[in-house]
C-alpha positions as CSV (number, residue, x, y, z in Angstrom):
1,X,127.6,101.6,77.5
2,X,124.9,99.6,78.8
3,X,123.2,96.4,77.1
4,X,119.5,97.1,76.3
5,X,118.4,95.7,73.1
6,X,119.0,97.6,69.9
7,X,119.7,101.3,70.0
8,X,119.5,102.5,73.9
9,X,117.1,105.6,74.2
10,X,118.8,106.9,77.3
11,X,122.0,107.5,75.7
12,X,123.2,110.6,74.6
13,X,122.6,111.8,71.4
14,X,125.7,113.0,69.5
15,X,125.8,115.8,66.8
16,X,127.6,115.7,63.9
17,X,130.0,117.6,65.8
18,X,130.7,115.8,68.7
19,X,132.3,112.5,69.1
20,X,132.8,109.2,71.4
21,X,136.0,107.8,72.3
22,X,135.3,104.0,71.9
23,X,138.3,101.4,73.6
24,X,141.4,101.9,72.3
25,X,142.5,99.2,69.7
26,X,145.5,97.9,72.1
27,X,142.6,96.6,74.3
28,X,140.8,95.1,71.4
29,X,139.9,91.1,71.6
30,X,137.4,89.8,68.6
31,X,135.6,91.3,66.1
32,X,133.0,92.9,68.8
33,X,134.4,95.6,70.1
34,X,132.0,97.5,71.9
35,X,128.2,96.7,72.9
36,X,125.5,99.8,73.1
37,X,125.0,103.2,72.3
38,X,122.6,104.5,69.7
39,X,123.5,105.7,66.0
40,X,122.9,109.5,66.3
41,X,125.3,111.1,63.9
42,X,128.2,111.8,66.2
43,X,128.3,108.4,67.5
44,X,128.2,107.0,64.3
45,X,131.0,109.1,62.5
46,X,132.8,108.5,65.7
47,X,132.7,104.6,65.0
48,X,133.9,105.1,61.4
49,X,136.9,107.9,62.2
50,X,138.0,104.5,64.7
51,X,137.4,101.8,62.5
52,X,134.4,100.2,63.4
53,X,130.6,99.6,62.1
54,X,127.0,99.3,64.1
55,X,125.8,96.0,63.3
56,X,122.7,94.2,65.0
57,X,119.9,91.4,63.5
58,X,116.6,90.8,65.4
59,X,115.2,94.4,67.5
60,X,116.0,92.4,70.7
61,X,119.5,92.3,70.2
62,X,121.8,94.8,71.5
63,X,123.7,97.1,69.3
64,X,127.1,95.9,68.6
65,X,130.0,98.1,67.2
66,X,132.7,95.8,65.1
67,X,135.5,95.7,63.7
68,X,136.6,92.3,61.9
69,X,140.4,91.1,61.8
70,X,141.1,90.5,58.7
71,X,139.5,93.8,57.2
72,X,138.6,94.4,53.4
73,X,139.3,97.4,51.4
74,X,139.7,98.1,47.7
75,X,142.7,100.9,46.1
76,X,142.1,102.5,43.1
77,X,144.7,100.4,41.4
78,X,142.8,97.3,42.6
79,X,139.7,98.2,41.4
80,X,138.3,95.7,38.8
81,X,136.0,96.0,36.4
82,X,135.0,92.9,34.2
83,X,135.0,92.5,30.4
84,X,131.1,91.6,30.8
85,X,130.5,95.1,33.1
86,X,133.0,97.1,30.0
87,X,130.3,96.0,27.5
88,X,127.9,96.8,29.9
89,X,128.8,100.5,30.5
90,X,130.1,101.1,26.7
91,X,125.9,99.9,25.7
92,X,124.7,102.7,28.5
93,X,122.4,99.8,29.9
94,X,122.1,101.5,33.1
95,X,121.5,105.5,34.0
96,X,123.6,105.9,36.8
97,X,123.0,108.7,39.3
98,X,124.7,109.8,42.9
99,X,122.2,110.6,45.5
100,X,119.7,110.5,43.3
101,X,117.4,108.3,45.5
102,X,119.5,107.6,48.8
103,X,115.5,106.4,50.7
104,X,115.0,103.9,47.5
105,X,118.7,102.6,47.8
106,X,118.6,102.1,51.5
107,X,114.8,101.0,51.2
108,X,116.2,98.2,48.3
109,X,119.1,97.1,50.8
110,X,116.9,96.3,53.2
111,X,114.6,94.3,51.4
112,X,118.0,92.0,50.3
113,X,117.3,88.2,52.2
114,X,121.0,87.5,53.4
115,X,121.1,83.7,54.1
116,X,122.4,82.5,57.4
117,X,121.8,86.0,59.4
118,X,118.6,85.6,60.2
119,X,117.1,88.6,57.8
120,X,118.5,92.2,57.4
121,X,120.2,94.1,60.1
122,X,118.9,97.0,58.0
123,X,115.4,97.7,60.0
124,X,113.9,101.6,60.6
125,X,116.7,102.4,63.5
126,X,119.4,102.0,60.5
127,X,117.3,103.7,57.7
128,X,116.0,106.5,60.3
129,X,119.9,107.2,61.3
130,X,121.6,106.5,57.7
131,X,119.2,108.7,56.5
132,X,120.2,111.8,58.8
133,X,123.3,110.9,57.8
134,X,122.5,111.5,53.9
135,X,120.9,114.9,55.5
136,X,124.0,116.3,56.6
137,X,125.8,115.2,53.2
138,X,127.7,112.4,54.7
139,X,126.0,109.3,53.6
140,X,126.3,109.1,49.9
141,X,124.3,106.9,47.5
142,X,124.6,105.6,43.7
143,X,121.8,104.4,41.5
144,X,121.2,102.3,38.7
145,X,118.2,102.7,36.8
146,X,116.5,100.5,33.9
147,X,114.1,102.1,31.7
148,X,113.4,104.3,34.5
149,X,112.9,102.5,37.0
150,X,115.4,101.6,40.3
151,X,117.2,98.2,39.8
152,X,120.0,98.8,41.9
153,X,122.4,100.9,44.2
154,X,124.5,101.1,46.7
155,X,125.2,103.1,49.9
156,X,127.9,104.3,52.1
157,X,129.4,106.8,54.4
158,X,132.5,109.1,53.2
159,X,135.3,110.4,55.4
160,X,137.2,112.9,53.1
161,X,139.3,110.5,51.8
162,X,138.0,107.3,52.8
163,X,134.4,105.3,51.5
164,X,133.1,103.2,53.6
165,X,130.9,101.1,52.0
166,X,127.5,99.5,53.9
167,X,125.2,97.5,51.8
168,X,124.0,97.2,48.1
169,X,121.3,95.8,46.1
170,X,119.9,94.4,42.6
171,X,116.7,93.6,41.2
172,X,118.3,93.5,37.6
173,X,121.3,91.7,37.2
174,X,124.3,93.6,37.3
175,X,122.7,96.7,38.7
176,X,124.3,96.9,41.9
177,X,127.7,96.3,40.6
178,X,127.5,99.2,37.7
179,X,126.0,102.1,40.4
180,X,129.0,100.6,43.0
181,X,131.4,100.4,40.2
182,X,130.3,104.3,38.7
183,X,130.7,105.5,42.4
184,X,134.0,104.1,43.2
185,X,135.6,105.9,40.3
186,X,134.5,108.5,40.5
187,X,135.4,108.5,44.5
188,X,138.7,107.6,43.6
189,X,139.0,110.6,41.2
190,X,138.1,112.4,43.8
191,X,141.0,111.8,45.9
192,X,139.6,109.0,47.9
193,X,142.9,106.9,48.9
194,X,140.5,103.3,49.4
195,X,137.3,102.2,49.9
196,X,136.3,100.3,53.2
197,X,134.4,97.2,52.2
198,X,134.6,96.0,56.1
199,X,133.7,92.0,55.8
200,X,135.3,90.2,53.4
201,X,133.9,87.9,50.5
202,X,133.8,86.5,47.0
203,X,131.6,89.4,45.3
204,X,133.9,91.9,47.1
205,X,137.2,90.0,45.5
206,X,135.5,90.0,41.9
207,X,135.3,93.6,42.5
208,X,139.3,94.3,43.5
209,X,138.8,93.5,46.8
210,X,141.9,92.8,49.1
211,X,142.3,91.4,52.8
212,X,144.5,93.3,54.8
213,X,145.0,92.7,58.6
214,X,143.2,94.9,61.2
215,X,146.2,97.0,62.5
216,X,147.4,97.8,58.6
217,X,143.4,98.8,58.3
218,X,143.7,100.9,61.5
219,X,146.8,102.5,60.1
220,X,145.3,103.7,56.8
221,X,142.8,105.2,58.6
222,X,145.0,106.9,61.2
223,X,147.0,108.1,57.9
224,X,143.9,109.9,56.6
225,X,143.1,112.3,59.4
């Protein structure tokens, strides 16, 4: 891989089908593991079959692929749901739908302001390859609507039995947690084993998050092939 800024045109472009072998995780030192590369579909299922995530600010940065040590993921026994988001669902305050709207969802992510990075890393190179993605049935959304209009989703990318989760958003409170909190059981219904929830934080906790280290990560993966 080379290191021109953002998404390199002169790489090859990866079908669904084919796939990249990034550095094996014995070599792996940091969270960055590799630097390059585009986001055609191949390359990006490739990242997330090996446990790592594109991940760029402004356009003239490079594209990074990443992995963070300590790693956050959510089981379906750890899933929580408050007694506030209970009295939300049992009132029907939101219609919830799946894929209903994957171009508002990712559209609403982007327009989130994330404090201390700058902006969004979500800019047309992530929508235009998400999106293909969502084409080829492999990026899944979930939507919350309030008297009819889009307050909220989320987005993510599923491996058979593995979500990986990228980004959400709210314009109504509480709409992002009821279309993530829908999705999730009905993913884990579904037979997905956990959801990927890659960096951790506070929101993610409140929602059953759980830190596990890297290699145990690498290893739930490796155990869902």
């Amino acid at each position: 891989m080379n290191f021109r800024p953002g998404p390199d045109p002169a790489f090859p472009r990866l079908s669904e089908n084919d796939r990249y072998p990034f550095p094996p995780p014995q070599t792996w030192k940091g969270n960055i593991i590799a630097i390059g590369g585009n986001m055609s579909p191949g390359m990006l299922l490739s990242a997330y079959e090996q446990g790592l995530f594109p991940w760029y600010n402004p356009a003239e940065d490079p594209l990074l692929w990443q992995s963070p040590d300590p790693r956050m993921v959510i089981f379906p026994q750890d899933l929580h749901i408050s007694r506030s988001m209970r009295k939300i669902f049992d009132h029907n305050i939101f219609k919830i739908t799946f894929n209903g709207d994957f171009a508002g969802v990712i559209a609403g992510c982007a327009g989130v302001e994330r404090p201390g990075q700058g902006g969004t890393w979500i800019n047309a190179d992530v929508i235009e390859a998400y999106t293909a993605l969502h084409h080829l049935g492999r990026a899944i959304s979930a939507e919350a609507y309030l008297d009819g209009e889009l307050a909220g989703g989320c987005y993510g990318i599923r491996l058979g039995r593995v979500f990986c989760g990228e980004s959400m958003f709210a314009k109504k409170p509480n709409a992002s947690k009821a279309a993530f909190l829908t999705l999730a059981q009905y993913l884990f219904a579904d037979g997905v084993a956990f959801i990927d929830c890659q960096v951790p934080s506070n929101h993610l906790r409140s929602l059953g998050g759980r830190e596990i280290s890297r290699a145990e990560f690498l290893k739930l993966m490796e155990g869902q092939k």
